[in-house]
N, C-alpha and C positions, 0 to 999 in steps of 0.2 A: 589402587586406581591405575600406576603407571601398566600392572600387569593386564587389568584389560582392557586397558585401553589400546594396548600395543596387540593382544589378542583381536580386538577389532579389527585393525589395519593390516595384521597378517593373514586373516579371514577375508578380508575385500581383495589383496591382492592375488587373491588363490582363483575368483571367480574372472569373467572376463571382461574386457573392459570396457565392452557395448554394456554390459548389466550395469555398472556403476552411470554409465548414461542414462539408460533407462531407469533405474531406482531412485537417483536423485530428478527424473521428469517426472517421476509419477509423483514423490514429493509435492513440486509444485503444482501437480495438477490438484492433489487434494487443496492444499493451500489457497489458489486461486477458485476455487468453488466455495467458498467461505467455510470450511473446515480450519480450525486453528492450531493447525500445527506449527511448531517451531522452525522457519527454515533458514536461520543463520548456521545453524548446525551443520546442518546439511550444506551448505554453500561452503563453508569452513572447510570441510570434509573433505568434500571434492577438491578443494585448493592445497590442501597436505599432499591427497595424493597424489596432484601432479607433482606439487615439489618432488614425491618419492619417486615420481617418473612411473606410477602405476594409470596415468590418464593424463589427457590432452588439456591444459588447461582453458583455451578459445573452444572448443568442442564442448568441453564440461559446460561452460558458461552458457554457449547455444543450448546447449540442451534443458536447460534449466531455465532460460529465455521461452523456449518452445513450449515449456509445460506450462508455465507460468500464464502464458498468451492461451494457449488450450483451455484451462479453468476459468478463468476469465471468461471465458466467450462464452463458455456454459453459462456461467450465472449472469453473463451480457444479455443473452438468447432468451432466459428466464424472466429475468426486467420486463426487458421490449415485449417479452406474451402475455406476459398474465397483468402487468400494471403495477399502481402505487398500491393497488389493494393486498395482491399476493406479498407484496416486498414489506409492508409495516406488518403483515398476521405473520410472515414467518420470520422476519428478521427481528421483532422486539424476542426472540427466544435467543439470539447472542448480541442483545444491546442495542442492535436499531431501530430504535422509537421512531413515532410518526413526525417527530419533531425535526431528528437527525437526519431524513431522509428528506426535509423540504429545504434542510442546511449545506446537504451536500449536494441537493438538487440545482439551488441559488448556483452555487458555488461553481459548478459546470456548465450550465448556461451562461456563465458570464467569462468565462474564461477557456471554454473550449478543449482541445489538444494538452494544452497547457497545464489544466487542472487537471485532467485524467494522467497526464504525467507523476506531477507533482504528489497527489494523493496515493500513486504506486511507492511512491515515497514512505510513508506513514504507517507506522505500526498501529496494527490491528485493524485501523480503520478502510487500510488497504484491502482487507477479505471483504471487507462488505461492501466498498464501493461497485464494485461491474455489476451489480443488481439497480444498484440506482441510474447508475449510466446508462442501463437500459430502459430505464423507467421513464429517467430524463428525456429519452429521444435523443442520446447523443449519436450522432452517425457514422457506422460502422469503422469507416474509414478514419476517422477523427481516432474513434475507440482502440482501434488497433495499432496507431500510429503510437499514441500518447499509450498505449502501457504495456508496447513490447518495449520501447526507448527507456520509460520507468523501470522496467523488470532489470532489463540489461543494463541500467547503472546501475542498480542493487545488489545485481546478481554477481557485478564485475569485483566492485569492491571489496563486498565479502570475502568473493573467492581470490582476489589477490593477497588479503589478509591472511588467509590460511595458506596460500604458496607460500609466501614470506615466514609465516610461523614453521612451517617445515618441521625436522624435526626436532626441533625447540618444544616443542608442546611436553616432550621427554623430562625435560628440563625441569618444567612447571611441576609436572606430575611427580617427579623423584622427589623434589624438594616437600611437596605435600608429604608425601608417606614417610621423610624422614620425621617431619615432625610428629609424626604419629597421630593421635586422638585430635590435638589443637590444629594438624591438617585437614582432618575434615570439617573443620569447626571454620580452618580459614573457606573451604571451599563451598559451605553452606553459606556464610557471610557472605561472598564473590555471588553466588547463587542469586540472592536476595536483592544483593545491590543492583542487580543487571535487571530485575524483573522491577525493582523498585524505579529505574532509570526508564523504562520501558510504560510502565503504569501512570508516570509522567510526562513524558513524550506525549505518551495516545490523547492524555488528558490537554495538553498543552495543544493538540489539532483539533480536538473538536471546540475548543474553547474558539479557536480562531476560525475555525468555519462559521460558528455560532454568529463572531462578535463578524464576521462579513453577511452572513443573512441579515442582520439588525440593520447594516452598514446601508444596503439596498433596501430593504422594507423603508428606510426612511427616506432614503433619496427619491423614491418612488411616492411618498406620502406626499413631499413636499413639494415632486412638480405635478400631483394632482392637484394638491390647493391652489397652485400658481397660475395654473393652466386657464380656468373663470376668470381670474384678475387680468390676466393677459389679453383673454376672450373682449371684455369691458373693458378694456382701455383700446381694444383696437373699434369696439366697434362706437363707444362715444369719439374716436377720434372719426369715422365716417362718419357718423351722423354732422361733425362737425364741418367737416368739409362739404358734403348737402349744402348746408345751410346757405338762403340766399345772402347776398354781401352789400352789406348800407350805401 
């Protein structure tokens, strides 16, 4: 493992280091078009190499900002044309039901900037949002604000984590291979846990999207009922005041 992975990084620092820019934007551009590809990885990545001083790490960051904002807008652009119709016949083929998409719909009308932020946040559920955003009617401006800021906390953290790891990752990997067989047995467990950590997270947002659509659906129910009662009480209180006086 330590040997290719070290093949990896000797192979990136051989090409030039606009390409490392550009192959970690195009990363996220797939990502931000709801392709689900992995891009902690990649954000990692770029963060080693700058620790090796093979890339910029504020540069690496922008760029991966930039792609991230790019795919997006694609599948923003997408939303806003074709509708809720296009967005639940293509989207229940990576899990977004027509349920999901009136949950994340709630959830950005009510919250603006703010939730388009937030949900750049969110694993997995992040690929799929900028279709509903556009669906939404969120506007462009809102949309662009709220998930280049999203992308760019994402993107920073990551990739300062992999600066910091430097070449420690060395480290990690030598100690796997000495242990031999039970190293790759630790690094399938490691494997497992992060995806398992990860399958709970996604889980754990849309439960909270869910339990704030309910949250409105009923606030909404209950100043429709309230609304008549209000109506009759203000208008027996005119009639009341009509009335001639003994």
């Amino acid at each position: 493992m330590e040997h290719l992975a070290n093949q990896l990084i000797a192979y990136m620092t051989t090409v030039p280091e606009v390409a490392i820019y550009l192959i970690a934007a195009g990363w996220m551009v797939l990502e931000g078009v709801g392709i689900g590809v992995p891009i902690e990885p990649m954000m990692l990545f770029v963060g080693s190499l700058a620790a090796l001083h093979h890339a910029n790490l504020p540069v690496g960051i922008l760029a991966m900002s930039v792609g991230c904002l790019a795919g997006t807008t694609v599948a923003y652009s997408i939303g806003r044309t074709l509708g809720t119709r296009a967005v639940t016949r293509f989207g229940r083929f990576v899990g977004l039901t027509e349920s999901r998409v009136e949950h994340i719909d709630v959830w950005l009308r009510h919250r603006g900037a703010l939730g388009v932020f937030l949900l750049r946040l969110a694993p997995m559920v992040r690929t799929l949002c900028p279709y509903v955003e556009g669906e939404a009617g969120i506007k462009p401006h809102t949309f662009l604000v709220g998930t280049l800021a999203g992308a760019a906390v994402y993107n920073t953290i990551w990739a300062i984590l992999g600066f910091l790891l430097g070449h420690n990752y060395r480290v990690a990997l030598r100690s796997a291979d000495d242990l031999g067989p039970w190293g790759i047995v630790l690094v399938v467990v490691l494997i497992v846990l992060i995806l398992i950590a990860h399958r709970v997270s996604t889980m754990l947002w849309w439960r909270r999207l869910e339990a704030h659509f309910h949250l409105r659906r009923a606030s909404a129910q209950a100043a429709s009922q309230a609304a008549p009662a209000i109506s009759a009480t203000s208008s027996a209180a005119q009639t009341a005041r009509s009335e001639p006086r003994g």
